[in-house]
VMD Tcl script that draws the C-alpha trace (Angstrom):
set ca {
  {0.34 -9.01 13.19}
  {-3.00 -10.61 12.19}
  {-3.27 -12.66 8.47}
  {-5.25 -14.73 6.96}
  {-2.37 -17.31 6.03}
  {0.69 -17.65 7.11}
  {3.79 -19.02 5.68}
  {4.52 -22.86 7.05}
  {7.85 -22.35 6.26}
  {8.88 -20.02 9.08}
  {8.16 -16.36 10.57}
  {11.29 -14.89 9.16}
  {9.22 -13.86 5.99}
  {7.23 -11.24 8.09}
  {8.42 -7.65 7.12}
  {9.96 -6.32 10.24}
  {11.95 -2.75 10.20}
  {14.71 -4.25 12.12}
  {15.83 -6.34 9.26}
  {15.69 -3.56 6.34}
  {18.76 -2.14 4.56}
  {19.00 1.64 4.64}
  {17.37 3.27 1.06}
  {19.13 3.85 -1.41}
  {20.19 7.23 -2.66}
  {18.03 9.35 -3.82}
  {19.44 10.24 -7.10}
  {19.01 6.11 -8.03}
  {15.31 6.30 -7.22}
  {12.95 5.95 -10.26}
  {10.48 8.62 -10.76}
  {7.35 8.98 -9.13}
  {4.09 7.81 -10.07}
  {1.69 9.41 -12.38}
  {-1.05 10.13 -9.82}
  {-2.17 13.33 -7.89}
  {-1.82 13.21 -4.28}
  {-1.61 16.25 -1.53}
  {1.97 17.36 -1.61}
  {2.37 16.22 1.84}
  {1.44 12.63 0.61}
  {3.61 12.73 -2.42}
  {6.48 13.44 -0.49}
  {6.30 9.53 0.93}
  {8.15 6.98 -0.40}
  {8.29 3.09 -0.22}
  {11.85 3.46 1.25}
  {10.26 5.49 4.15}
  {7.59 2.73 4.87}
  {9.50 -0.32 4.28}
  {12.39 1.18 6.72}
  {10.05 2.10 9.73}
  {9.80 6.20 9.38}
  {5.98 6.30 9.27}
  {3.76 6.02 11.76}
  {-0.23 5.01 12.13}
  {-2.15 5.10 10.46}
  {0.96 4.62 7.21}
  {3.11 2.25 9.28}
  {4.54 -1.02 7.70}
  {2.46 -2.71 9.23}
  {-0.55 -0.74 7.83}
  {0.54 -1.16 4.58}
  {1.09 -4.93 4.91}
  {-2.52 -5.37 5.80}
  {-3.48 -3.18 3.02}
  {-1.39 -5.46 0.42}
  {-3.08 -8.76 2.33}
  {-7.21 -7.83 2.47}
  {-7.75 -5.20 0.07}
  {-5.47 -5.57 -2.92}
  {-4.40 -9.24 -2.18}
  {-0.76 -8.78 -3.25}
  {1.19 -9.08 0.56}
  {3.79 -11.39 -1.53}
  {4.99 -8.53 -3.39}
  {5.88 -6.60 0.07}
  {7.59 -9.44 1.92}
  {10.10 -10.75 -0.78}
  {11.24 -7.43 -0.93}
  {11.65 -7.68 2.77}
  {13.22 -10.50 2.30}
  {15.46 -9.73 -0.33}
  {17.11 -6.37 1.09}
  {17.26 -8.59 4.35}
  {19.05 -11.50 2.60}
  {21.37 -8.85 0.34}
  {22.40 -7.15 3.70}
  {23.32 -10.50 5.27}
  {24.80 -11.46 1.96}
  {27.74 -9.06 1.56}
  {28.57 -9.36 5.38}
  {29.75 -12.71 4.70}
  {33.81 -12.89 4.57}
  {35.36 -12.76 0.87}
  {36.16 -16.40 0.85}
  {32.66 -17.54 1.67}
  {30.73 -14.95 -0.86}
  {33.62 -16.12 -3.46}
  {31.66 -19.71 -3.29}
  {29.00 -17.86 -4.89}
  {29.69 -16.10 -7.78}
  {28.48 -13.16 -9.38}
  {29.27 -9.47 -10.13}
  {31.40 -7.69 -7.33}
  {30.96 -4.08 -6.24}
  {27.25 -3.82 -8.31}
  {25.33 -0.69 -6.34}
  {21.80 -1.53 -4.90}
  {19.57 -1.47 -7.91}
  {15.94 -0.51 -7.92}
  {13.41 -1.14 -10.33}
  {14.58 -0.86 -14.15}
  {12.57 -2.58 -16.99}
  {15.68 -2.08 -19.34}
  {18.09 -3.61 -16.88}
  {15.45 -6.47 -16.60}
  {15.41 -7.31 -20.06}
  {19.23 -6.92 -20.18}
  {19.78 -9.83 -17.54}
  {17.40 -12.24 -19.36}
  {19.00 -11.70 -22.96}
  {22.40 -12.70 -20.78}
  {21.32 -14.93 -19.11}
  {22.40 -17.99 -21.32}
  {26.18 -16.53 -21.61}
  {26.47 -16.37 -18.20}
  {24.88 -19.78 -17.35}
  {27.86 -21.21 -19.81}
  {30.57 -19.60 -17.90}
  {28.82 -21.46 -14.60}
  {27.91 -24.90 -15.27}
  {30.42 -27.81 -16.79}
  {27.77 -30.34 -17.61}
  {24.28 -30.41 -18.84}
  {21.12 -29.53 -15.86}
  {19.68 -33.11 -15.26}
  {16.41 -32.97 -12.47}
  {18.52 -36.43 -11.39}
  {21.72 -35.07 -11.66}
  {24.79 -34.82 -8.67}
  {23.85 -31.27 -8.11}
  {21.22 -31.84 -5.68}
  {18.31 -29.48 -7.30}
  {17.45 -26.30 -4.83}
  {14.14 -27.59 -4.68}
  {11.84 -30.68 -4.38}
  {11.87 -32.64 -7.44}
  {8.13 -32.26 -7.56}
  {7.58 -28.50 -8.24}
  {11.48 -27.85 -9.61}
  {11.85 -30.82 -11.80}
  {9.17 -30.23 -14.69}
  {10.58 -26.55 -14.59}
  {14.45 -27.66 -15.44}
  {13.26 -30.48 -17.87}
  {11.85 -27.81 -20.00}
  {15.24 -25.76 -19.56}
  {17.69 -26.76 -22.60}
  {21.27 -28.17 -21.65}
  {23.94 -25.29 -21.51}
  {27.45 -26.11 -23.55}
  {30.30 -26.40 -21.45}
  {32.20 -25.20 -24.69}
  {31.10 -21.66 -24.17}
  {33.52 -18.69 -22.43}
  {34.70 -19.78 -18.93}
  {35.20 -16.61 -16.96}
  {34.37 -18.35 -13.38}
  {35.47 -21.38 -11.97}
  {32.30 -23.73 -11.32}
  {31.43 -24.01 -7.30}
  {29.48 -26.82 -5.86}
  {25.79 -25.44 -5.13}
  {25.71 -27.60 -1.77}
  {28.68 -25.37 0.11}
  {27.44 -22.14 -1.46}
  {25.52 -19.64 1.73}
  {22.19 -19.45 2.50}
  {21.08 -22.74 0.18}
  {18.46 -23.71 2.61}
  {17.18 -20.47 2.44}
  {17.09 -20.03 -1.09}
  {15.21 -23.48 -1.92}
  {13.16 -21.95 1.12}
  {12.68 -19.05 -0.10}
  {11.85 -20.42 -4.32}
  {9.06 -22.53 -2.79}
  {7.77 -19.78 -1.15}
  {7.39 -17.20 -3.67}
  {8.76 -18.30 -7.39}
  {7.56 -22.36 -8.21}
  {3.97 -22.36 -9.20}
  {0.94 -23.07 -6.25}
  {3.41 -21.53 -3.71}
  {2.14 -19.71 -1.38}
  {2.35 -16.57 -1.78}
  {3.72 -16.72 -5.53}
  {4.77 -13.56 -7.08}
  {2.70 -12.67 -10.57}
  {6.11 -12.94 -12.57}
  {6.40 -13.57 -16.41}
  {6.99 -17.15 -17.31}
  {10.23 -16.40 -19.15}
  {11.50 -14.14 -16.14}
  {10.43 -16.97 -13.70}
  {12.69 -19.38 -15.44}
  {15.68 -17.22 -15.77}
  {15.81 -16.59 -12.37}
  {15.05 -20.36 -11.29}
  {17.63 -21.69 -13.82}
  {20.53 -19.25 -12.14}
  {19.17 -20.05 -8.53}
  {20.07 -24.00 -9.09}
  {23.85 -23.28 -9.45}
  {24.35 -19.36 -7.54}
  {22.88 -18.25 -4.40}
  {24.09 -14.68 -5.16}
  {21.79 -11.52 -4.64}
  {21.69 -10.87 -7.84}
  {19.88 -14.12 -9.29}
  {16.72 -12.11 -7.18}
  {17.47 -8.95 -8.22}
  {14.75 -9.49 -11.34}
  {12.40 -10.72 -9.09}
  {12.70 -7.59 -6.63}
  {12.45 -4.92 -9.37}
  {9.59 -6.77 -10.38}
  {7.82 -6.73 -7.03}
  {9.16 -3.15 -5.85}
  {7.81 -1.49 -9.14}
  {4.56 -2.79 -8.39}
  {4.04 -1.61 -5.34}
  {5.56 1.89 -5.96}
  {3.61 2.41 -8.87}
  {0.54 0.71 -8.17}
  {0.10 -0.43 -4.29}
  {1.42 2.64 -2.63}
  {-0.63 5.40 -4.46}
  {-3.70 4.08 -3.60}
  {-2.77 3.45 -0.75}
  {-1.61 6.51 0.34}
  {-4.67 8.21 -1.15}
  {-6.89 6.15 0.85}
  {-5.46 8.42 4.07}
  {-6.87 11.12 3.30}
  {-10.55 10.19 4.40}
  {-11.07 9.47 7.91}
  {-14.53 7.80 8.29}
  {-16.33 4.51 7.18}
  {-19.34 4.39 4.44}
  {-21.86 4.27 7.67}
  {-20.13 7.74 8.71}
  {-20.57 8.87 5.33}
  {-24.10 7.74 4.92}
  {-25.11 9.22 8.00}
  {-23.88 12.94 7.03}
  {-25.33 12.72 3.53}
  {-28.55 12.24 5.41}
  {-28.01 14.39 7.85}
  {-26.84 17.45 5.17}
  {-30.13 16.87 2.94}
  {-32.12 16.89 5.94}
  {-30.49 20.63 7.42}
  {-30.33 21.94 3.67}
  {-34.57 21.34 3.26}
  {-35.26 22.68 6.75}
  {-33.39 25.76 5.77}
  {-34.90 25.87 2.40}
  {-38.30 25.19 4.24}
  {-37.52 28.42 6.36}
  {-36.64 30.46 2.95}
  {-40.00 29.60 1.12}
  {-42.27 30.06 4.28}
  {-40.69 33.46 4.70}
  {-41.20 34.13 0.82}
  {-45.25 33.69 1.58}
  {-45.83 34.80 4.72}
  {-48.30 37.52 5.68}
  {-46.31 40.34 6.30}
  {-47.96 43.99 8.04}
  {-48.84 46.49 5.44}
  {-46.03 48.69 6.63}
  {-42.81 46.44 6.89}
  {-40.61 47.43 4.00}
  {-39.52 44.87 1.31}
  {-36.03 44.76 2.92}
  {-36.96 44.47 6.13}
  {-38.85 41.47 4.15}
  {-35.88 39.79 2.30}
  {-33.80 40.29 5.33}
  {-35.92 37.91 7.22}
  {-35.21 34.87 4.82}
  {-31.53 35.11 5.82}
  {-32.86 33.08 8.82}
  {-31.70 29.74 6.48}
  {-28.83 30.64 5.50}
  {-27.21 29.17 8.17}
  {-28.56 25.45 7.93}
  {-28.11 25.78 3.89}
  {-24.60 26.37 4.90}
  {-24.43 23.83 7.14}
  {-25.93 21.18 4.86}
  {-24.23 22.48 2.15}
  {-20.75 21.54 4.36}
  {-22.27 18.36 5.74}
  {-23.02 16.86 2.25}
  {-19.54 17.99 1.04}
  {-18.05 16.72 4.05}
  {-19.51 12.86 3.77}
  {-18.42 13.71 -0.47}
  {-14.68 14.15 0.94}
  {-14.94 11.36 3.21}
  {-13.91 13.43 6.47}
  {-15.22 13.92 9.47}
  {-14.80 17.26 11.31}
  {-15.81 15.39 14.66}
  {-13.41 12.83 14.51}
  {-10.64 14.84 13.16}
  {-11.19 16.73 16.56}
  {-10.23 14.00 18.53}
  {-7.25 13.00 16.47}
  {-8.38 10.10 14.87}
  {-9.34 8.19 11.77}
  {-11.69 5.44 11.30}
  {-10.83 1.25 10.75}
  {-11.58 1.11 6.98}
  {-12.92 -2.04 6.54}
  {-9.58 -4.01 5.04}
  {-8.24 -2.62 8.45}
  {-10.83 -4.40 10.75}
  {-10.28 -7.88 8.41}
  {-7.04 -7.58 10.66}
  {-8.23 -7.42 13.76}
  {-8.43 -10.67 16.06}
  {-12.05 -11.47 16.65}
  {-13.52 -10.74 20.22}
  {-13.44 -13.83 22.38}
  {-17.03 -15.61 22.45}
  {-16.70 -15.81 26.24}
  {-16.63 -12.22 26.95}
  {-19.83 -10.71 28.21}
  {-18.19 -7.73 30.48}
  {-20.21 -4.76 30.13}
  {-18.73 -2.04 27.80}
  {-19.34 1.88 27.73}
  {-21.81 4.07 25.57}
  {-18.42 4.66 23.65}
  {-17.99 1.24 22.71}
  {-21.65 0.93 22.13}
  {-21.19 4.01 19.69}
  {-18.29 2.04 17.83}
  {-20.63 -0.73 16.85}
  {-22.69 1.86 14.84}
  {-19.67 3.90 12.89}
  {-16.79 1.38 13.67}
  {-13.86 1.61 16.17}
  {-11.22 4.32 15.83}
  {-7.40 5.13 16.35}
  {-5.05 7.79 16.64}
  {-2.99 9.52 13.66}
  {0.36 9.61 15.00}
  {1.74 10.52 11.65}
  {2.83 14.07 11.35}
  {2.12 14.31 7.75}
  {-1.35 12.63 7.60}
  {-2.49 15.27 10.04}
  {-1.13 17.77 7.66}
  {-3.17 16.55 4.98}
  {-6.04 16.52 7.82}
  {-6.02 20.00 8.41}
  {-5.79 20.99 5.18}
  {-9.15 18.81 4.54}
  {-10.80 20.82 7.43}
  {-9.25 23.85 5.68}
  {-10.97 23.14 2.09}
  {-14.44 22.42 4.33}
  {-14.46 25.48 5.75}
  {-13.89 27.18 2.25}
  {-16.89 25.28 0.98}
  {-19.02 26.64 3.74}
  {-17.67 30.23 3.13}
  {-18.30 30.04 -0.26}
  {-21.66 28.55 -0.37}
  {-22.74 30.44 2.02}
  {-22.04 33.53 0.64}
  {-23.97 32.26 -3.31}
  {-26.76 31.13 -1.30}
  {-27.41 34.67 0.67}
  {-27.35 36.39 -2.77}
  {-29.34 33.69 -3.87}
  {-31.96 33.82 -1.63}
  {-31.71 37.55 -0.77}
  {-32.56 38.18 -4.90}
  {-35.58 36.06 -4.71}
  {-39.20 37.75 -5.49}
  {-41.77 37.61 -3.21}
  {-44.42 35.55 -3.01}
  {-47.04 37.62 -2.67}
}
mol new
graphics top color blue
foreach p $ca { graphics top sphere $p radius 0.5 }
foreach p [lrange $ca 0 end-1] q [lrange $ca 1 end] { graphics top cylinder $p $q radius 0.2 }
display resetview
C-alpha cells in the first residue's frame, strides 16, 4: 500500500482486515449520518469496510488512501485499527495477566458516545485516586510510558492525585503491566503533540487519557480516543466518501462530454432553424413541413444526455466495460513509473494518458448504484426528448 509517510515506529499500524474484531451489534450502532446517499450506498457501514466486506473500488484500502491524499486524516482510520486490534489481543490474555491491569471487567464494545465521553473525563480524577499511592513526578520510580521529552511537560502540568481518596484497586507496577511497549509506542504515535500522525483530540481529553495511560494499559484508557476517531470518520469521512462512488470519470472525461454535448445540441439546433427557412415547393403541406425539423431531435437528445451525463459525472462508455476512473487522490497512490522504462505501450495505454487509467468495480453494490445512474440517463434522454419534439414541432415557420 503506497503513502506518503510512513510510521518509523513499525508496520503493525497499517490497517489490515486480518487483525479487525468482528462489529459490533447492530442495535449498539449510533445512527446514521445526516446526508443523502442512494439507498444502496446508505446501506454501508464503517464496520463493513474496516472488517474487509467491500470490495474495489470501497475496499479498506480505498478508503485508507482516501483518508491519506484527499481529506488528510489516515490517523483517524489506523488507531482505530489499532485499537480493536489491541482490545482483541487484550482480553485473550489469561485472568492473572489482564488483572495486572486494571479496569472495568465485562464492559461491552462501545462505539462512539459524546455523553459517555464526557462521563469518563468528569471521573477521571476518582478513579486516578483509587490507582496511584503517591504523587505523578516526570522523575519519579514509575518509569513514565514515554520519553521524558514529549511526556514530561504534559504530567508537570497534571496536579498530584491524594492517596487519601477511595481505594477500590490495589496499585500494580506499570513496568509488568501487558503491552507497555506498545502503549508508549503507540502514545508517541498518535496522542503527544508533533507525533506523527496525531489525532485532532481536545486538550482536556488528550490529558485524561495520557494521565490514565502512565499507570493502566487497559483498553479502556483508549476507549475516548477511539470514539473520538470512529465518530469522525462515520459522520464525516465515510459519507463523502461513499458519495464520491457514484461518478465514474475524471474532470478531463467530464470536460470532454460537456464539449462534446454543446457541440451535438447546436448541430441539431442548426438542423431545426435551417429547416424553419428553407425553400419549400408550393405544394408540400405545413406538416409535411414541421415534420421535417424532427430531423434534430435526435442530436438535441443526444446532447441533451451528453451534457447531463458529464453534470452526473458518469460515463455510459466506461460503465460498459465495468469500470470507474482513478480520481485523482487515487493516482497520488500509485508508485511512479520507473524512469528506465521505454517499452512501447498500446493505443490503450496511450488513451489512458488523455482521460486517466481505469479499474474494475468488483463491488456488487457500487454497480447497483451504476446502473441505476445509467437508468436516470436514459430518463433524461426520454424526457427531453420528448419537450424538445413538442418544442420544435410547435415552432412557426420562417417564412
Amino acid at each position: 500500500m503506497t503513502t506518503s509517510r510512513r510510521s518509523k515506529q513499525g508496520d503493525y499500524l497499517q490497517p489490515s482486515p486480518t487483525c479487525l474484531c468482528p462489529p459490533p451489534p447492530s442495535s449498539m450502532r449510533p445512527s446514521r449520518p445526516r446526508i443523502r446517499l442512494a439507498p444502496q450506498l446508505s446501506s454501508i457501514t464503517l464496520d463493513d469496510i474496516l472488517s474487509g466486506e467491500t470490495c474495489e473500488p470501497i475496499a479498506l484500502a480505498d478508503f485508507e488512501s482516501y483518508l491519506l491524499f484527499k481529506e488528510y486524516s489516515v490517523e483517524n482510520l489506523r488507531f482505530v485499527v489499532w485499537y480493536q486490534s489491541y482490545r482483541r489481543r487484550f482480553f485473550a490474555l489469561p485472568r492473572e495477566q489482564q488483572d495486572l491491569s486494571p479496569g472495568p471487567r465485562g464492559f461491552k464494545f462501545a462505539l462512539p458516545t459524546p455523553a459517555r465521553t464526557a462521563e469518563r473525563i468528569s471521573r477521571t480524577s476518582t478513579r486516578l485516586g483509587s490507582i496511584v499511592d503517591e504523587p505523578v513526578s516526570p522523575t519519579g520510580s514509575l518509569n513514565p510510558l514515554l520519553p521524558p521529552t514529549s511526556l514530561s511537560p504534559m504530567l508537570s502540568r497534571i496536579p498530584s492525585v491524594s492517596p487519601s481518596g477511595p481505594s477500590s484497586t490495589p496499585h500494580m507496577a506499570p513496568g509488568i503491566q501487558p503491552f507497555r511497549e506498545e502503549c508508549a509506542l503507540v502514545a508517541s504515535t498518535f496522542l503527544v503533540p508533533s507525533a506523527p500522525y496525531e489525532l485532532a483530540l481536545p486538550s482536556l481529553l488528550l490529558s485524561t487519557i495520557l494521565r490514565d495511560l502512565a499507570f493502566n494499559t487497559h483498553p479502556d484508557v483508549f476507549l475516548p480516543a477511539y470514539e473520538h476517531a470512529y465518530d469522525a470518520m462515520l459522520t464525516h469521512s465515510l459519507p463523502h466518501f461513499l458519495d464520491g462512488t457514484r461518478e465514474n470519470m475524471n474532470w478531463g472525461k467530464r470536460a470532454y462530454w460537456w464539449l462534446y454535448g454543446v457541440l451535438t445540441t447546436c448541430l441539431g439546433w442548426a438542423i431545426v432553424v435551417g429547416c424553419l427557412f428553407i425553400q419549400y415547393g408550393p405544394h408540400m403541406s405545413q406538416g409535411r413541413r414541421r415534420a421535417w425539423r424532427l430531423l434534430g431531435v435526435p442530436f438535441l437528445t443526444l446532447g441533451a444526455m451528453q451534457m447531463y451525463s458529464a453534470h452526473r459525472g458518469f460515463c455510459s462508455q466506461i460503465w460498459g466495460r465495468g469500470a470507474t476512473q482513478l480520481r485523482p487522490w487515487e493516482l497520488a497512490s500509485l508508485p511512479p513509473p520507473p524512469a528506465h522504462d521505454k517499452t512501447p505501450r498500446p493505443a490503450a495505454a496511450a488513451r489512458a494518458k488523455v482521460f486517466g487509467p481505469e479499474r474494475v468495480v468488483l463491488d456488487p453494490r457500487i454497480r447497483a448504484v451504476h446502473r441505476r445512474v445509467v437508468r436516470d440517463l436514459l430518463l433524461a434522454g426520454f424526457v427531453s426528448g420528448s419537450l424538445l419534439t413538442v418544442v420544435v414541432v410547435a415552432l412557426p415557420c420562417g417564412r
